[in-house]
C-alpha positions in Angstrom: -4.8 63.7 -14.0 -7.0 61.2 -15.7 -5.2 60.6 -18.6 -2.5 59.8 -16.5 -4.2 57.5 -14.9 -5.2 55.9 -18.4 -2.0 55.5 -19.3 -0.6 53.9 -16.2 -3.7 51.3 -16.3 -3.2 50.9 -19.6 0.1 50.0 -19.2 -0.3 47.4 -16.5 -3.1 45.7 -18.7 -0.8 45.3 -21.7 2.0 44.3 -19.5 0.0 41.8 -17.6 -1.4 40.7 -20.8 2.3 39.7 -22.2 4.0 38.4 -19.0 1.3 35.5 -18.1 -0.1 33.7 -15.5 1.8 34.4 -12.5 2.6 31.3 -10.4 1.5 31.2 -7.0 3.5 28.0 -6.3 5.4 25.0 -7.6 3.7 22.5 -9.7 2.5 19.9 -8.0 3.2 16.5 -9.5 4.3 14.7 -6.9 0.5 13.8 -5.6 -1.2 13.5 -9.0 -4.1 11.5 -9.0 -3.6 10.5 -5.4 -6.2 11.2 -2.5 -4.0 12.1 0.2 -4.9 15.5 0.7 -8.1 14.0 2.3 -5.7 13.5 5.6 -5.1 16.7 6.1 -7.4 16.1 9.0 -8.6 13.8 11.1 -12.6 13.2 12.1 -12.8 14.3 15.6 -14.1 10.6 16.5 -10.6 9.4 14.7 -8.7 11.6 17.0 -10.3 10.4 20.0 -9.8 6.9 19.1 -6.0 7.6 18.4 -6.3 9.5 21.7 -7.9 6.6 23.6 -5.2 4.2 22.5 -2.4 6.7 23.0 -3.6 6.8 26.9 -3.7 3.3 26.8 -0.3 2.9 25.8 1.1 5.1 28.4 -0.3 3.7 31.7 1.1 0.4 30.5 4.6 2.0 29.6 4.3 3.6 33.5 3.5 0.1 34.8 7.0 -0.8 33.8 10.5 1.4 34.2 12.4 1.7 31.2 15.5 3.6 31.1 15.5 4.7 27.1 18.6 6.5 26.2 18.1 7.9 22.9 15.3 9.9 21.8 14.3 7.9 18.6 12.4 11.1 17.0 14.8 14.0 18.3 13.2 17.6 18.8 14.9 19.2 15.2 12.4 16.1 13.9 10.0 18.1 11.4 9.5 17.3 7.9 9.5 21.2 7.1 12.8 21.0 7.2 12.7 18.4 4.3 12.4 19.1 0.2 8.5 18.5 -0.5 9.4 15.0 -2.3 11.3 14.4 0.1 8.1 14.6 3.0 6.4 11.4 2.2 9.5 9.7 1.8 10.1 9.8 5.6 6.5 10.4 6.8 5.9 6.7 5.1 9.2 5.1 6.9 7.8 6.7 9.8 4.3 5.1 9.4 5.6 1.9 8.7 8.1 1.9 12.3 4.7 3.1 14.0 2.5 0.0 12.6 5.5 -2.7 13.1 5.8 -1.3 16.7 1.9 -1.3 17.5 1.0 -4.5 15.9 3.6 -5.8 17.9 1.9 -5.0 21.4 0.4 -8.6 22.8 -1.5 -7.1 25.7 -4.8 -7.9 24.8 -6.8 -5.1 26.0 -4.5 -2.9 24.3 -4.9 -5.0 20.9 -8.7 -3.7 21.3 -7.8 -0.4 21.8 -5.6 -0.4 19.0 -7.6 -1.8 16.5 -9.6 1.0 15.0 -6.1 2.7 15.2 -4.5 0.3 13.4 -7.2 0.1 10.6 -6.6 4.3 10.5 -3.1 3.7 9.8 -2.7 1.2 7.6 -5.4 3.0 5.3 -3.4 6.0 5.4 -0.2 4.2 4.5 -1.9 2.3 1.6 -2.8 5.6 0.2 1.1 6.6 0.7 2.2 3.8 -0.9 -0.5 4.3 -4.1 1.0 7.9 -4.6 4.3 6.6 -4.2 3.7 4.5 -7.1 2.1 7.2 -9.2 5.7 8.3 -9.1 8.3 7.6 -11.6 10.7 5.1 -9.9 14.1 6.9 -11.0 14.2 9.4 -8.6 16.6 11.6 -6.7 18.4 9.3 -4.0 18.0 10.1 -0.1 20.7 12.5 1.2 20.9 14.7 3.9 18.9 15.0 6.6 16.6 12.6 5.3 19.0 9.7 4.8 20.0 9.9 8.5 16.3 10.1 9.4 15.7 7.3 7.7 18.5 5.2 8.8 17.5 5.9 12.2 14.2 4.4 11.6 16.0 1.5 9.7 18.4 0.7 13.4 15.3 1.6 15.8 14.4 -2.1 16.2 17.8 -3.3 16.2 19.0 -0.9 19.1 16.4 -0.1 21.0 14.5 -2.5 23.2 10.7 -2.8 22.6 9.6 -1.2 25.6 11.6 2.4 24.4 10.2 1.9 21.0 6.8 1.6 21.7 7.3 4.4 24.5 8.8 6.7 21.5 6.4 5.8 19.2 3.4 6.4 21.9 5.0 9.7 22.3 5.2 10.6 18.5 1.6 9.5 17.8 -0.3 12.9 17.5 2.9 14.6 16.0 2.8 12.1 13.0 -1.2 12.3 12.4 -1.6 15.8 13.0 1.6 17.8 12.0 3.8 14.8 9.9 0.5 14.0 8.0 -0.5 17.2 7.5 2.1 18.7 6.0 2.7 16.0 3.5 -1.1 16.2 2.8 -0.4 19.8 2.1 2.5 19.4 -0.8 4.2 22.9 -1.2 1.7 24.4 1.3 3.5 23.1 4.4 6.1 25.7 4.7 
């Protein structure tokens, strides 16, 4: 029995030894050089500020009755269902509706809510944008799923009043800084 053994270990050493490393996922070069794996989560003191503000936001929106009629970020909305270079792509048009909608409130106790929010955001979509740079600039083009994403991002302002957006972008708030975020923190991980 234990040459048998020998053999069949010796066999998986010489074949392990000719096939190489085995890969245990796609190369990463999307997010080279770039720190945004350090948002994969948030300090609990930034999620209760978001959290703060996000309460905020909502007893003004119940203060006043809109009637919104489309959901700006339907239920299929989840960047999983997106290629991995694809993931920032939207996750940034995404940040950039959320900080033209919030930046746009004028109540002024909200504006000191939002401020530490704010500051949050716009360092996390400065780091976006530096990776995005790191990439070449000829790239594939947007198709699919995340074209009309991101065309429904584009007409958000155009067709929907501010009250609805900033309701819809209230309501997205934690699903962009702790799932969106995540997974585009994650690269091939999210899955």
């Amino acid at each position: 029995m234990a040459p048998a053994w020998i053999l069949v270990l010796g066999t998986v050493v010489l074949g392990s030894a000719t096939a190489g490393p085995v890969p245990t996922s796609k190369p990463n070069t999307t997010w080279r050089g770039c720190h945004i794996s350090t948002f994969k989560s948030l300090s609990p003191r930034e999620v209760e500020t978001f959290k703060k503000a996000k309460d905020a936001l909502e007893d003004s929106l119940l203060q006043i009755n809109w009637s919104c009629s489309v959901r700006l970020f339907p239920r299929p909305w989840d960047l999983r269902q997106l290629q991995v270079w694809e993931r920032p792509v939207a996750l940034e048009a995404e940040l950039a509706l959320t900080l033209k909608v919030l930046e746009a409130v004028t109540d002024e106790a909200l504006r000191d809510v939002l401020d530490q929010p704010l500051h949050t955001l716009r360092h996390i979509q400065s780091q976006l944008q530096a990776c995005g740079q790191a990439q070449p600039i000829a790239g594939p083009r947007p198709q699919g799923r995340l074209r009309n994403w991101l065309h429904r991002l584009q007409e958000a302002p155009k067709r929907e009043s501010p009250g609805c957006l900033e309701a819809s972008i209230t309501s997205n708030l934690f699903r962009l800084l702790i799932w969106d975020l995540k997974c585009v923190a994650s690269g091939h991980l999210c899955a």
